[in-house]
N, C-alpha and C positions, 0 to 999 in steps of 0.2 A: 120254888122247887127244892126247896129243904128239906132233907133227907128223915124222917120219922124213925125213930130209930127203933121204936115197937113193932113197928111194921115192914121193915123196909130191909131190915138184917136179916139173910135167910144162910141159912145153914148149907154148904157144899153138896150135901147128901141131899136135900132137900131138892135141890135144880136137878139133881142126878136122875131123882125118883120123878120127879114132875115137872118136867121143865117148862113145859106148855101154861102150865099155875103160875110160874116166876117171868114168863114172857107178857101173860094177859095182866097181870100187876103192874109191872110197868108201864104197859103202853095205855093201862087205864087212869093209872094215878097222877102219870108223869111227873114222874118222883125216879130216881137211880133205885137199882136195890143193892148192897153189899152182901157181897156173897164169903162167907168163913168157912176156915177149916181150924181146927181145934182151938174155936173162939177168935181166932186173931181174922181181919179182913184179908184178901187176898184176890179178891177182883169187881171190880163194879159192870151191874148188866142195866143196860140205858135203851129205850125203844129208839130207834134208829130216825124218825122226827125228830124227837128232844135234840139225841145226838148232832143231827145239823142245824138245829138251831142257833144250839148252844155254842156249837163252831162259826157258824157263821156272824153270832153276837163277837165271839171271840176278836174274829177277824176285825170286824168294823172299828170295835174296841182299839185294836192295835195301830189300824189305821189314822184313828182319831188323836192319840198318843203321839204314833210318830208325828203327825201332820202337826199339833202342836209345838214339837219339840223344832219342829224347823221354824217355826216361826217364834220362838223364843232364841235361837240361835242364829236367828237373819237370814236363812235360805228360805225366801220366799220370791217369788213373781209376779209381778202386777200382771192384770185378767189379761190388760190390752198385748204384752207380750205374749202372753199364752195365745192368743188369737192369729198373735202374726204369725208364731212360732207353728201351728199349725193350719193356718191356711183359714182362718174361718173369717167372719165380717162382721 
């Protein structure tokens, strides 16, 4: 999902004039577009799939991180506690 930057940088005016044009680009490319105002970026428009995706990758991501980092620092529990701990068998 790497942003093409031929394609994918569209001018503030441009969303203004057609926004329905910079909505179907995205949801068809699934690419972000960057949207400028006097050449500098100033807001990214993302079809709202990607968008939780890409959140939900997020997530997992951070979960995987944290859960690492306990088990490098010795906060961890054996499954058989987990089991007592919650009732299961």
């Amino acid at each position: 999902m790497a942003v093409k930057f031929s394609e994918d940088v569209i001018p503030l005016s441009d969303m203004k004039i057609n926004p329905g044009r910079v909505i179907k680009h995205v949801c068809e490319e699934h690419r972000p577009a960057i949207l400028t105002s006097r050449g500098r970026g100033v807001a990214v428009v993302q079809s709202l799939s990607d968008y939780e995706r890409s959140e939900e990758e997020r997530l997992f991501m951070r979960a995987v991180v944290q859960g690492l980092a306990d088990i490098e620092s010795g906060r961890e529990v054996d499954i058989s506690e987990v089991k007592k701990r919650l009732r299961l068998k």
